[in-house]
Structures are given as C-alpha cells and as structure tokens.
N, CA, C and O of each residue as an XYZ file, in Angstrom:
340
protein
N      74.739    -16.363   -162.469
C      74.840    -17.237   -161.318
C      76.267    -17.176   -160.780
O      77.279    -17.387   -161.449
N      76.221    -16.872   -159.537
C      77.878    -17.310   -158.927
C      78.717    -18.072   -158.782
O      78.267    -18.924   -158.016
N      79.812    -18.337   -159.081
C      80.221    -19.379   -159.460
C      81.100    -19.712   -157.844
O      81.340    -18.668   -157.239
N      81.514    -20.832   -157.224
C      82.132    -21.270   -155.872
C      83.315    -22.083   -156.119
O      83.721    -22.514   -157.198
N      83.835    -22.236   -154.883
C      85.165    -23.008   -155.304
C      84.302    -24.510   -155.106
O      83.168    -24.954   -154.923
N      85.598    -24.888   -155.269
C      85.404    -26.778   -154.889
C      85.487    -27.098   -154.288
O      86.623    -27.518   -154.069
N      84.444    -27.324   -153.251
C      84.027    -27.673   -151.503
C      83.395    -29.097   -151.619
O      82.968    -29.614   -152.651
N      83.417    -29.617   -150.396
C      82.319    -30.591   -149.839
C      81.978    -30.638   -148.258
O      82.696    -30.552   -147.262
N      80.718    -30.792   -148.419
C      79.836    -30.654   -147.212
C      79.594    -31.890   -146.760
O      78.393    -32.149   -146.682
N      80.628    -33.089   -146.305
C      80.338    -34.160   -146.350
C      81.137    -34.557   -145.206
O      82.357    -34.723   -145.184
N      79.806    -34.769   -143.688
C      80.738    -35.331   -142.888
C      81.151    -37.342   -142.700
O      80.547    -38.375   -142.989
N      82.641    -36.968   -141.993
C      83.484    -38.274   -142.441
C      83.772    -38.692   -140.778
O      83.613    -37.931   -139.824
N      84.208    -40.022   -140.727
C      84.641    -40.345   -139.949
C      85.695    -40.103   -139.418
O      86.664    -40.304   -140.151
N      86.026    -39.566   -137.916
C      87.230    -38.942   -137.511
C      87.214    -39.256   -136.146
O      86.441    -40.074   -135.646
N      88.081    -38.597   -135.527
C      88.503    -38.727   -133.963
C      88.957    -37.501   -133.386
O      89.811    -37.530   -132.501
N      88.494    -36.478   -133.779
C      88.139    -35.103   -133.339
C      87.051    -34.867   -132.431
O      85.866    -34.612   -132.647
N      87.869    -35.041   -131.104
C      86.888    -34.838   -130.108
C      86.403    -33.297   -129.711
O      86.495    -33.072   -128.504
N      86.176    -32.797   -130.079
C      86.119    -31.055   -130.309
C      84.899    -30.871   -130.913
O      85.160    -30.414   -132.026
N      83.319    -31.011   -130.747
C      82.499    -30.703   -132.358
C      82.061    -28.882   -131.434
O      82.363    -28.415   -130.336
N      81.277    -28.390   -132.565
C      80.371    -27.394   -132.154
C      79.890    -27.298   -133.497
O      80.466    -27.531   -134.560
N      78.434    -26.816   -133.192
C      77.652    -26.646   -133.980
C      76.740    -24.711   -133.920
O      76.278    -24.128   -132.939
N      76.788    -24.387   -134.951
C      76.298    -22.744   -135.196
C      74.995    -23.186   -136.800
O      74.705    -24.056   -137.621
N      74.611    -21.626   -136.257
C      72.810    -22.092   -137.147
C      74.075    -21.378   -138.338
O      75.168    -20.813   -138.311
N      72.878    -21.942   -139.475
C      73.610    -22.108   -140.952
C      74.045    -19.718   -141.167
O      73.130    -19.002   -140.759
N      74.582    -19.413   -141.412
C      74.710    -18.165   -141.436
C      74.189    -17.765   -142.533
O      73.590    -18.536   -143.283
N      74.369    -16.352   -142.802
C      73.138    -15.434   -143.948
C      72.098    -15.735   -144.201
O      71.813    -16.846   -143.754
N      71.124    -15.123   -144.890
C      69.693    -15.370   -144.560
C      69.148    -15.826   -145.649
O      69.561    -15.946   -146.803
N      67.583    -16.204   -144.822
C      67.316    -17.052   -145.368
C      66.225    -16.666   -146.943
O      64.995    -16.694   -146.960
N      67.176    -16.319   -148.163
C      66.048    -15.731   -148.809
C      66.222    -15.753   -150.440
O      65.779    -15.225   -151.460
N      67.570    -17.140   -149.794
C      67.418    -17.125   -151.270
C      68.359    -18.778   -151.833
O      69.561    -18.922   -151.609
N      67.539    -19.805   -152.524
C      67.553    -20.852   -152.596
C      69.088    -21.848   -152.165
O      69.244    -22.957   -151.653
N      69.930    -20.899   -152.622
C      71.765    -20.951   -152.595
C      72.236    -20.346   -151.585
O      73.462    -20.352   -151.476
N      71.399    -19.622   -150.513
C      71.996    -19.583   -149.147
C      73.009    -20.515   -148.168
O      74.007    -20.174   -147.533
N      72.559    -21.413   -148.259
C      73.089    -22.752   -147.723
C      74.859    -23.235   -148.121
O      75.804    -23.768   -147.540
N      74.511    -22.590   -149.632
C      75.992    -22.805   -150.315
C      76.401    -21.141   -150.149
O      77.626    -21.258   -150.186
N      76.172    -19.795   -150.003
C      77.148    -19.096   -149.440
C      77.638    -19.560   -147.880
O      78.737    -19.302   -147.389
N      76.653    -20.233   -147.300
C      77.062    -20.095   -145.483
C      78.033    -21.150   -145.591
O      79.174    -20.893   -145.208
N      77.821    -22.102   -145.971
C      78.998    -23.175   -146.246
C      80.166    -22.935   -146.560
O      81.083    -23.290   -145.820
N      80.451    -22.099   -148.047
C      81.520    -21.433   -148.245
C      82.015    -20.631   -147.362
O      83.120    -21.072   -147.045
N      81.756    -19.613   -146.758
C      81.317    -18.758   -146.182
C      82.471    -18.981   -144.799
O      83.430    -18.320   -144.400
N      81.702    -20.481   -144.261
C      81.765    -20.846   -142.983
C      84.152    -22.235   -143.420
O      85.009    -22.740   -142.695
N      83.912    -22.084   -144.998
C      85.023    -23.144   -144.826
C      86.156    -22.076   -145.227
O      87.230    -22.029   -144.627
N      85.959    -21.568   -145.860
C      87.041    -20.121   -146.151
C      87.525    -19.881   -144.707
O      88.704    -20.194   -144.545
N      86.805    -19.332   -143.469
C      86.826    -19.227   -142.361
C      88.203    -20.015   -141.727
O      89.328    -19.543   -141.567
N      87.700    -21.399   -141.423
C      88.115    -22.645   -140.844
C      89.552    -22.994   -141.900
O      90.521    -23.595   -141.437
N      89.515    -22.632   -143.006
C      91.013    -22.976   -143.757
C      92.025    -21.358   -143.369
O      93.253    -21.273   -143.401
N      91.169    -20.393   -143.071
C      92.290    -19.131   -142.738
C      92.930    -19.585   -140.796
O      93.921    -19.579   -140.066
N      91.765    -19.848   -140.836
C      91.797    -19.661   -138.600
C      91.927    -21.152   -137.905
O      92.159    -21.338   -136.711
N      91.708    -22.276   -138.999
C      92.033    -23.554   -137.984
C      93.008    -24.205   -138.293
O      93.767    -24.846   -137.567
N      93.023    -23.946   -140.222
C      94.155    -24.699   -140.805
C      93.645    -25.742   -141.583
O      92.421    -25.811   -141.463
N      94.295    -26.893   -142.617
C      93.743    -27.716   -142.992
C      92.772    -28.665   -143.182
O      92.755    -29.484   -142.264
N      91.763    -28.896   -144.247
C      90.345    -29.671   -143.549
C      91.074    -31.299   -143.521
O      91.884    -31.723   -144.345
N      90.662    -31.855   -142.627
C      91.029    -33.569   -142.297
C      92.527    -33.376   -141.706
O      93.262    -34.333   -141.950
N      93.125    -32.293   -140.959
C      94.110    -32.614   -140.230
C      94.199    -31.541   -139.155
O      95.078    -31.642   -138.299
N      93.276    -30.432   -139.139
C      92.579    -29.596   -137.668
C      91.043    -29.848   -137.608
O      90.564    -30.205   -136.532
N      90.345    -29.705   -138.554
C      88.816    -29.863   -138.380
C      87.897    -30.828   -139.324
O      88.481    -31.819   -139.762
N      87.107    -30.729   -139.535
C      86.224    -31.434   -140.520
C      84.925    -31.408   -140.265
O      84.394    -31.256   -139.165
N      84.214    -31.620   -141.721
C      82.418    -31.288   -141.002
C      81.854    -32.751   -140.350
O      81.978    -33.900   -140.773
N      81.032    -32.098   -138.872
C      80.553    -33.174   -138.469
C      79.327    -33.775   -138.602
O      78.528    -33.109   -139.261
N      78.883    -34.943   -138.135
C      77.608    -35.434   -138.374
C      76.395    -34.605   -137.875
O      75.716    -35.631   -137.844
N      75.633    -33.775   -137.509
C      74.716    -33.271   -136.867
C      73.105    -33.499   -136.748
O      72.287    -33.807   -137.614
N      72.977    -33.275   -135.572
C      71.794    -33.649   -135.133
C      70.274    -32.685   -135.421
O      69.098    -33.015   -135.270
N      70.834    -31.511   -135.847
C      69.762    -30.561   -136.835
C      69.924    -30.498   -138.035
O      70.995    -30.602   -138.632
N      69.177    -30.373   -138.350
C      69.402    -29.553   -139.948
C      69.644    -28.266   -139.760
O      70.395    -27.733   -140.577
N      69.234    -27.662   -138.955
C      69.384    -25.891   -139.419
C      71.232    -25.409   -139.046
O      71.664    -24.305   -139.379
N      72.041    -26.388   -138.380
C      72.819    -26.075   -138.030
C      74.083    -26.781   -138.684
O      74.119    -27.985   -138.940
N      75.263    -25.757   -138.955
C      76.606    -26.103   -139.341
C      77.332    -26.935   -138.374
O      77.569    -26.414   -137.284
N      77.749    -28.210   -138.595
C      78.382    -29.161   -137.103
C      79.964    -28.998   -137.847
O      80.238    -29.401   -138.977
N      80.582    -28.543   -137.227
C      82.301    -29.277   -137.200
C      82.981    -29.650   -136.116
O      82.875    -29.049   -135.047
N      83.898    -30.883   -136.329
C      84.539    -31.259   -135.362
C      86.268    -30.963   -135.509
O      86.946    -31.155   -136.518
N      86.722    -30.447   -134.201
C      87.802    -29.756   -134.139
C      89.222    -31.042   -133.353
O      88.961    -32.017   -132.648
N      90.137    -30.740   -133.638
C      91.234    -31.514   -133.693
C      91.946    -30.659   -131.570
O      92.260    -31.012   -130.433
N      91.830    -29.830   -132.183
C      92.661    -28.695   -130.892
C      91.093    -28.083   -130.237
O      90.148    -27.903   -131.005
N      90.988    -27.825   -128.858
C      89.558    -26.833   -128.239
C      90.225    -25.789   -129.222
O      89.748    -25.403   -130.289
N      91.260    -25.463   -128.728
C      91.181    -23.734   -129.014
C      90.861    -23.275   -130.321
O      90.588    -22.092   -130.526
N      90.878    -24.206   -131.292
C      90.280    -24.082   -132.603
C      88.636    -24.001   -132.433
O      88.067    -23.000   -132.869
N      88.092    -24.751   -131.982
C      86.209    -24.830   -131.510
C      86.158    -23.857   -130.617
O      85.094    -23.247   -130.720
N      86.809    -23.469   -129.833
C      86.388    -22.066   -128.816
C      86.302    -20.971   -129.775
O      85.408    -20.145   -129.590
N      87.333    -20.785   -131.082
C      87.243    -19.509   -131.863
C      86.388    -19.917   -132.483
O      85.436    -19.279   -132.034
N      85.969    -20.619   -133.310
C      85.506    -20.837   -134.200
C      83.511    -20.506   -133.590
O      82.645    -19.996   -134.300
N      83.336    -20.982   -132.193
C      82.615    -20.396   -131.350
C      82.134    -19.384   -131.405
O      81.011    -19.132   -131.844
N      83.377    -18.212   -130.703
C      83.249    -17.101   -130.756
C      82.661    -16.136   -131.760
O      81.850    -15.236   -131.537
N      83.316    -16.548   -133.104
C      83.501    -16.027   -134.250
C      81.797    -16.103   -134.642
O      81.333    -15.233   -135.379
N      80.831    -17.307   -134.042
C      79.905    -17.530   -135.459
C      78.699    -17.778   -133.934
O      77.619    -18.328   -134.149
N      79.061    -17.312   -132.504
C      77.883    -17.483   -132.203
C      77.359    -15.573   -131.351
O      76.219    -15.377   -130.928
C-alpha cells in the first residue's frame, strides 16, 4: 500500500474571495483515487500558490465530484485554472 504525506481535506472558514473548483483528477479505478488527486492536487498549490491558510485553502463545494479551493490572490485561481482545467 502507498504510503502519503500528512494532508487534510478539510474545508475551513476563510475570506478568500477567489474559489474555483476542477473534477477530482486521475481515474476513476481504483478505491484511493480520491487520495492520489488530493495529494496530487496539494503538492501542486504548496509549489505554485504557496502556503495552505495564508494563499489558498480547500473550499466548501457544491459537488462531490469536484476539488473546490479558495484563493487569497486571482492570479493564483487563474493558474491553478489553467493548470487542472
């Protein structure tokens, strides 16, 4: 089994007016998908946005199938955009 760092997928209350939301990434085929796209998706956001709870953080969302974060700066949610849609 693979072992992951020490994440949480837990959105918090903030004032990051910035969200966007992208469908969960890699496919769907195998029970722990969810936890590579997660990882996947925060590795990302700590190289290209910077710190979690002082550029971005995960947001509340209105699907399930989709990754929500809310961004501190646009130009952080415009890449982060780019990058995953």
């Amino acid at each position: 089994m693979p072992t992951y760092t020490n994440w949480d997928y837990v959105p918090v209350l903030h004032n990051f007016e910035y969200t966007a939301s992208i469908p969960w990434p890699g496919q769907a085929v195998d029970q722990l998908d969810w936890i590579l796209g997660i990882t996947s998706v925060e590795q990302w956001l700590l190289a290209y946005a910077g710190p979690k709870y002082q550029r971005w953080c995960w947001n509340m969302g209105t699907e399930s199938y989709q990754i929500n974060v809310a961004f501190r700066y646009d130009k952080h949610r415009i890449l982060f955009l780019l990058n995953y849609s």
